[in-house]
N, C-alpha and C positions, 0 to 999 in steps of 0.2 A: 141751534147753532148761534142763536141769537146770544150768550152767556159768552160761548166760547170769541166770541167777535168780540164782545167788551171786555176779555181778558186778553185779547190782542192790543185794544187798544191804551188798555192800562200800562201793558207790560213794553210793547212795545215802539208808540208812540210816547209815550210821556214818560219817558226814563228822564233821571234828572240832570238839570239843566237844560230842559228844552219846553216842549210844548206841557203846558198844564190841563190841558184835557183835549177831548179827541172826541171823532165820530167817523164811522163807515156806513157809507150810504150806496143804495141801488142808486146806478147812473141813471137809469131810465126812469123810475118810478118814485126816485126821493126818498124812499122807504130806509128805516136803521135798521142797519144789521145791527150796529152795535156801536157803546158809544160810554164813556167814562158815565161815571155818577153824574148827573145834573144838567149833562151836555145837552143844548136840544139845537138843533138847525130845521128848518121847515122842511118838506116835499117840496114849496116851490121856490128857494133857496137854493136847494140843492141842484132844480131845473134851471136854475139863473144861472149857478157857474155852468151847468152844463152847456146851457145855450150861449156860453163865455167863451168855453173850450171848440165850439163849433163854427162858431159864428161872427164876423164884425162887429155885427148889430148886437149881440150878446157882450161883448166886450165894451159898444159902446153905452149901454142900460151901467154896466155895471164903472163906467167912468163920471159916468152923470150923476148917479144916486148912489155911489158908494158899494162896499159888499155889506151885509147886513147876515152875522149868522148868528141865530136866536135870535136877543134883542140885544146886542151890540153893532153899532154900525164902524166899518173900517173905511181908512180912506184907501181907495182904489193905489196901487202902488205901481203893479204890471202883471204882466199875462207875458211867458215863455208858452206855445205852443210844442219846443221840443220834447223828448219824452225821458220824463214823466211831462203832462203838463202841466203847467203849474202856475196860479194864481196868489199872487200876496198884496196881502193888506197891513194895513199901523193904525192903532190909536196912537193919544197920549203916550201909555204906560205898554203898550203890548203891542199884538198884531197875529195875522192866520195867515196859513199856509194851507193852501187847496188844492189837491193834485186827483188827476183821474187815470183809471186802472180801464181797462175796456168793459167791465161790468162794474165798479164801484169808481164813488168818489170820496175820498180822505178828505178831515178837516181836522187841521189843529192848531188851536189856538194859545196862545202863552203870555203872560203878565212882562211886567217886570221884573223879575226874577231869573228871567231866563232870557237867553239871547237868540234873536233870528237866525244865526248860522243854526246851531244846532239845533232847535227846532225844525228847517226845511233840512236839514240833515238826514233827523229822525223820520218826518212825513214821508220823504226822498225814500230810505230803506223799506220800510214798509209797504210803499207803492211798488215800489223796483220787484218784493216779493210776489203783490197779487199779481203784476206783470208777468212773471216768469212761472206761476201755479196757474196761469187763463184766468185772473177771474181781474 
């Protein structure tokens, strides 16, 4: 399943003009399902937003130290709790969009080249799916 998850996340997450690569991760366990070429975020990364989406104190770790996926670090931007929910970040040049499904958590990330609407657009569709398949 794991092939067919990074063919999700090719296809559709990072259509263009939006997020330039992507990952799907177990909410609980940090684990990739599946995730463009090169893409990597930690297990305890993916615990942090989870403990973002849950918690104060998770939302406030991640206003203090930034979000951090792989070794890029974003500056914290905000946390919508409504659904999807959804956390964003900005570098310089880019920024992520982090949203959770009630068994996964979406991450995608996008350069310069691409703009934040349709990137959290793109994450947005995608989440809305696992939402409505249960997962």
């Amino acid at each position: 399943m794991a092939n067919q998850w990074s063919t999700y996340c090719q296809n559709n997450i990072c259509r263009a003009g939006g997020c330039s690569s992507a990952g799907i991760y177990d909410a609980s366990s940090g684990a990739a399902w599946g995730t463009t070429t090169g893409f990597k975020a930690t297990p305890e990364q993916i615990k942090g937003f989870n403990a973002a989406f849950a918690s104060d104190a998770g939302v406030s770790a991640l206003q203090a130290g930034g979000i951090k996926v792989g070794d890029t670090k974003y500056m914290f931007l905000q946390i919508d709790k409504s659904k999807p929910p959804t956390i964003l970040g900005k570098t310089k040049d880019g920024g992520c969009v982090i949203q959770k499904s009630s068994k996964a958590i979406v991450v995608g990330v996008y350069g310069s080249g691409s703009t934040p609407g349709e990137s959290n657009k793109q994450v947005t569709q995608f989440t809305d799916w696992l939402i409505n398949s249960n997962y």
